[in-house]
C-alpha positions as CSV (number, residue, x, y, z in Angstrom):
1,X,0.0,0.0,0.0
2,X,1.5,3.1,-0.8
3,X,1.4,6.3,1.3
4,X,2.0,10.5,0.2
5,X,4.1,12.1,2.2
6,X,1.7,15.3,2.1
7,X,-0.2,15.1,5.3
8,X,-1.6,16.8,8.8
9,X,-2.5,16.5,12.1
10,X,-3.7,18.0,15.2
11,X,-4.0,17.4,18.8
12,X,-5.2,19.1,21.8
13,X,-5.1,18.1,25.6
14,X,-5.7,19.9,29.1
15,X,-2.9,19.6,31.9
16,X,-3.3,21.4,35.0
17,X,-4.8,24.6,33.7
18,X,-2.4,24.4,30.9
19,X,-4.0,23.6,27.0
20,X,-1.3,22.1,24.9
21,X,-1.5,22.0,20.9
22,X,0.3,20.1,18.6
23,X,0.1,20.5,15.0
24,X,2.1,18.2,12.0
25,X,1.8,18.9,8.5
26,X,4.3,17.9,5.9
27,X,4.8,17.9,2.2
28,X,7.2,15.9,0.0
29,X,10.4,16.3,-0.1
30,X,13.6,13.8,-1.0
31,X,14.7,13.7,2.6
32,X,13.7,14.2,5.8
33,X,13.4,18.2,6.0
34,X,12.0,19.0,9.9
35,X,10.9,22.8,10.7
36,X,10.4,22.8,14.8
37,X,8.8,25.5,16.5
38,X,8.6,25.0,20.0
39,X,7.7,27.1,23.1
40,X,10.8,27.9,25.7
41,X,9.8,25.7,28.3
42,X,10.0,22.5,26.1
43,X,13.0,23.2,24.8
44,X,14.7,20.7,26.9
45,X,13.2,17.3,24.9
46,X,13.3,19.0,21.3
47,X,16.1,16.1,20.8
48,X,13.5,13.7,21.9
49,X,10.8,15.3,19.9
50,X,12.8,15.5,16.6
51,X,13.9,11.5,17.4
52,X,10.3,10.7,17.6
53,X,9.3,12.5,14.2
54,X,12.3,11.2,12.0
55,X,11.6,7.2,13.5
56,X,7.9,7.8,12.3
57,X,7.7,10.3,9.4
58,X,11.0,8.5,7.4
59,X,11.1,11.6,4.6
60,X,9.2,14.6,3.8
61,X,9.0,18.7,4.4
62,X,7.8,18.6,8.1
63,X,6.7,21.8,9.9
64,X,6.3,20.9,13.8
65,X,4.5,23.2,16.2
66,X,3.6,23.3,20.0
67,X,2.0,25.8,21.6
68,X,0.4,26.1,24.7
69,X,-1.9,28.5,26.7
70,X,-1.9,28.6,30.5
71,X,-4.3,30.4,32.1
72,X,-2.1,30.4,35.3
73,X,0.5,32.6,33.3
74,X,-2.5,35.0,32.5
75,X,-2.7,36.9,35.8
76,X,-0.1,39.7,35.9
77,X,3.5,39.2,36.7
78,X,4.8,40.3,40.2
79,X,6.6,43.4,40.7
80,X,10.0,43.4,43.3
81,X,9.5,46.6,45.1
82,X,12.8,46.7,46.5
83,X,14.4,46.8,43.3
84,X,11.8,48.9,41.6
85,X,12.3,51.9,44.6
86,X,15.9,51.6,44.1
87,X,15.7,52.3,40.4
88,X,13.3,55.6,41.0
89,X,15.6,56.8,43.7
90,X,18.6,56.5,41.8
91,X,16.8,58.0,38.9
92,X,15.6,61.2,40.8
93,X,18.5,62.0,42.3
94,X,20.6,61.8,39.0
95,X,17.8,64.2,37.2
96,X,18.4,66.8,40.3
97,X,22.2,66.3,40.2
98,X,21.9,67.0,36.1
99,X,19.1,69.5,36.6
100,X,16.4,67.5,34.1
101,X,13.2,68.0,34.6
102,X,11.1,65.0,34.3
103,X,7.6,63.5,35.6
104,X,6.6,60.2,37.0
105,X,5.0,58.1,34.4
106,X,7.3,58.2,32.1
107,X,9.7,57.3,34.8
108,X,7.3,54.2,35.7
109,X,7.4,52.8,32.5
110,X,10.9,52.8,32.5
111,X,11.4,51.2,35.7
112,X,9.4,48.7,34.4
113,X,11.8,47.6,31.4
114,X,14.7,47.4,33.9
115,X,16.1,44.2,34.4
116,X,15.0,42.2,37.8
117,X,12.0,44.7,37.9
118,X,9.4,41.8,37.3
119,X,9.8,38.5,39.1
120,X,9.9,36.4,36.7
121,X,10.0,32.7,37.9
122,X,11.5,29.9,35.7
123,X,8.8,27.0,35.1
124,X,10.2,23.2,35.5
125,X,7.9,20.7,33.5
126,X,7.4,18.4,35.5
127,X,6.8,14.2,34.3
128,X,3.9,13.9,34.7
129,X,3.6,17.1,32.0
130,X,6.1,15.4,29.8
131,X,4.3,12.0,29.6
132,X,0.8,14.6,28.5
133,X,3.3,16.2,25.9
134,X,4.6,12.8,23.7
135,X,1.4,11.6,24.1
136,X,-0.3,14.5,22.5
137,X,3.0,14.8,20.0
138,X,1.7,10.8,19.2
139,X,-1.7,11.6,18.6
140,X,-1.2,14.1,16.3
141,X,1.3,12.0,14.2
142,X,-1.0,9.3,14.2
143,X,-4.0,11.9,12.4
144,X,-1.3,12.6,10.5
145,X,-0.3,9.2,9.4
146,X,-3.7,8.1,8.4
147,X,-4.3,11.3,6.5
148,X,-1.0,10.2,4.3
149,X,-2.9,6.7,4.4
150,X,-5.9,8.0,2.8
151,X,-3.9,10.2,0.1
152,X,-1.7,7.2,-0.4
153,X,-4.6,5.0,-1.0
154,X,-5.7,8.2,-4.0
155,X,-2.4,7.9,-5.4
156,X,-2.1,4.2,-6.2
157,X,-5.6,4.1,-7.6
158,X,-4.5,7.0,-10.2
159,X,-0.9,5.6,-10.9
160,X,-1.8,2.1,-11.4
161,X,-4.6,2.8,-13.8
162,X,-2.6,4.8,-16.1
163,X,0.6,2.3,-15.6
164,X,-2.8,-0.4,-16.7
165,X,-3.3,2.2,-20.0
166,X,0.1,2.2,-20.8
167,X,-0.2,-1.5,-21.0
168,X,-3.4,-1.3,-23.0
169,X,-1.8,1.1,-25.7
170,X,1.2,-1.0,-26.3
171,X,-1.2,-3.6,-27.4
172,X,-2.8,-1.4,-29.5
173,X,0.5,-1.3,-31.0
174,X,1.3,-4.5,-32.9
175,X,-1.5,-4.2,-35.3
176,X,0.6,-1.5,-37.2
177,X,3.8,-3.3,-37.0
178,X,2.9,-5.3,-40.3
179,X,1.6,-2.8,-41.4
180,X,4.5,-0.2,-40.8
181,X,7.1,-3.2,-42.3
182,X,5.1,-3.8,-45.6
183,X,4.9,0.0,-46.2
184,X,9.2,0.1,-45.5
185,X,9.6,-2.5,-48.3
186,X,7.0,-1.3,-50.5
187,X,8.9,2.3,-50.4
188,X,12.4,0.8,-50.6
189,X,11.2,-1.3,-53.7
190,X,9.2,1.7,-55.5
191,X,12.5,3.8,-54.8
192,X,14.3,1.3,-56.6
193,X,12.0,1.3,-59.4
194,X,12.5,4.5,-60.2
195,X,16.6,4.6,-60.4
196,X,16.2,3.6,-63.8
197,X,15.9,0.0,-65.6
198,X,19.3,0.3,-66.5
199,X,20.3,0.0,-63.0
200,X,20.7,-3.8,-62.3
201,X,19.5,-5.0,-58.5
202,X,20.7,-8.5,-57.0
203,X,17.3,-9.9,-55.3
204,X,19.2,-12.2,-52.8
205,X,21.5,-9.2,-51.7
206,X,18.5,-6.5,-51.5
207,X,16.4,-8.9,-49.0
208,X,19.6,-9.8,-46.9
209,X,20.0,-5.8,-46.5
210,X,16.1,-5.5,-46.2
211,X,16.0,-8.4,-43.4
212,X,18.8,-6.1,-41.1
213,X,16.9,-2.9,-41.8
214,X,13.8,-4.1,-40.7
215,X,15.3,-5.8,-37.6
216,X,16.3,-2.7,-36.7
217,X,12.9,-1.3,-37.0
218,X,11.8,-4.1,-35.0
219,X,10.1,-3.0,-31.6
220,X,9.5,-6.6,-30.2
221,X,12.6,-6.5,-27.4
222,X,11.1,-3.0,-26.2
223,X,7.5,-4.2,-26.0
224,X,8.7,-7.0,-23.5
225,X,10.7,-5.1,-21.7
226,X,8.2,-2.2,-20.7
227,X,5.4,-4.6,-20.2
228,X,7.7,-6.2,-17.8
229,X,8.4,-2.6,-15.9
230,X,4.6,-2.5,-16.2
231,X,4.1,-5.2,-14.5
232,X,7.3,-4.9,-11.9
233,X,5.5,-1.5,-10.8
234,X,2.2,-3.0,-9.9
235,X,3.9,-5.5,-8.1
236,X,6.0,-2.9,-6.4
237,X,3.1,-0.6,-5.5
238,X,1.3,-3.4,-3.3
239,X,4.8,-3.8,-1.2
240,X,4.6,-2.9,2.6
241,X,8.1,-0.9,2.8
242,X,8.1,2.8,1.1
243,X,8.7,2.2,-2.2
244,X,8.7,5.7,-3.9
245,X,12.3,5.8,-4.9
246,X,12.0,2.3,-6.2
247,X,9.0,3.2,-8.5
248,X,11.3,6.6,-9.5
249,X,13.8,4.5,-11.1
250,X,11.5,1.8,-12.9
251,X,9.7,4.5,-13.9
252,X,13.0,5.7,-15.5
253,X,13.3,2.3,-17.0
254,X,9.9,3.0,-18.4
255,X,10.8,5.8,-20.1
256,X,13.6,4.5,-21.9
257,X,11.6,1.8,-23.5
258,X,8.9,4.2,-24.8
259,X,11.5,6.6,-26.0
260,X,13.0,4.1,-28.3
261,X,9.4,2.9,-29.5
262,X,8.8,6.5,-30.5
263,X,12.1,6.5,-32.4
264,X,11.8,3.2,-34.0
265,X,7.7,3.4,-35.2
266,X,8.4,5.8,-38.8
267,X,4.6,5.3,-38.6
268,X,1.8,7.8,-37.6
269,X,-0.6,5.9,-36.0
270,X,2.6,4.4,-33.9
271,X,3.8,7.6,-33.2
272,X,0.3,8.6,-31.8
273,X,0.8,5.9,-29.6
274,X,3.9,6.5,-28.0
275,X,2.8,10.2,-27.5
276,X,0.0,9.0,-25.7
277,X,2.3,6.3,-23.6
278,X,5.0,9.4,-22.6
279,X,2.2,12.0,-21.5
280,X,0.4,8.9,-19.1
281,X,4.2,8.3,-17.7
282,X,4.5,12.0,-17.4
283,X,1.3,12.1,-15.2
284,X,3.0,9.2,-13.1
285,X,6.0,10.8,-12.9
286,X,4.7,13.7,-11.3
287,X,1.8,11.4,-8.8
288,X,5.2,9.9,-7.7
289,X,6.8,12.7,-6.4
290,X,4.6,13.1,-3.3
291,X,4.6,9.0,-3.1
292,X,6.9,8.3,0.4
């Protein structure tokens, strides 16, 4: 079953007063590219967190967030009046000394930048806190997960069908290979008609030469080996392990084989075909990109 690596997820839990958010969402990407943004006070597990997401997420443009809102942080911070008076003394007595005068509210707001002014406590997170905040970080990973499950399951239904038409146009193939080959010899022979009757052609030695020229034209070797890459890439769509750099390359494969049918065909309704073939593969080419 294959899986995109474009996905989301979102999880909320209450601890103590405190509401915790997590929030995933990736996109794809060749590696494993991880955008954390994480509140100060978790800072000390963003190792931890970032082990957890690269074990589960394996490759893709990842943009982490927590953020929390504690309603305990809401009330206003306290002020140390000790330090605050010493500030305003030292503040008056220099604007006497220089002669400035100056009122008191801007010298309050001042105050009130000054380093040590507000008590402001460091918060521990506590266990108990830490075990809420992976679990949450889990939850939101698995939404995330299944949403890449659900696009995954989008993607393999599109792919395979078109990989299924490419099949069903090379079939459609073989009834103008006679047809192409007949016309070759029926041009080479009319061109040799009209060098002239003086000119004197050895039978045996024109249909040796016309044998290797139309072997060369021959398409059978290509039309075996992409139905086989055809059929490899089904098989390797319905493989538990990511497989989206496998399917890049035999899609490469893939390519080559149409490419050579398109330059081998000197037919129309052939080169119809192939045109057809390469803009399906195109399409799959570009589904693939997003496949993890």
């Amino acid at each position: 079953m294959l899986t995109s690596m474009t996905g989301f997820g979102k999880a909320e839990v209450q601890f103590n007063g405190k509401s915790i958010t997590v929030e995933v969402k990736s996109l794809n990407s060749k590696q494993l590219d991880l955008n954390m943004k994480t509140p100060m006070i978790y800072r000390d597990r963003e190792y931890d967190i970032r082990n957890i997401l690269a074990s589960k997420l394996t490759r893709g443009k990842v943009d982490f967030y927590i953020s929390y809102d504690d309603k305990k942080e809401n009330s206003a911070l306290p002020i140390n009046a000790g330090i605050f008076k010493s500030y305003y003394e030292q503040i008056l007595k220099i604007s006497d000394d220089c002669k400035i005068t100056i009122s008191d509210e801007p010298i309050v707001q001042t105050i009130l930048r000054l380093p040590d002014v507000l008590k402001i406590e460091k918060v521990e997170v506590t266990d108990e806190e830490w075990k809420v905040v992976f679990e949450c970080i889990n939850s939101a990973l698995e939404k995330m997960l299944l949403f890449r499950q659900q696009e995954g399951k989008a993607l393999e239904k599109d792919i395979t069908e078109r990989v299924r038409l490419i099949v069903e146009l090379l079939d459609k193939i073989e009834p103008f290979e006679k047809q192409r080959l007949e016309t070759v010899k029926a041009k080479l022979q009319e061109s040799l008609k009209n060098l002239g009757k003086d000119i004197k052609v050895d039978n045996d030695r024109f249909e040796q030469e016309l044998i290797y020229y139309l072997e060369k034209m021959d398409v059978t070797e290509e039309k075996v080996r992409l139905r086989n890459h055809c059929e490899y890439f089904i098989n390797t769509v319905n493989e538990v392990l990511p497989v989206g750099r496998k399917l890049g390359f035999i899609l490469q494969e893939m390519g080559r084989e149409i490419n050579t049918l398109g330059s081998k065909a000197n037919q129309a309704e052939m080169q119809k075909i192939v045109v057809l073939m390469k803009d399906e593969l195109e399409k799959i080419k570009e589904q693939s990109l997003n496949i993890l």
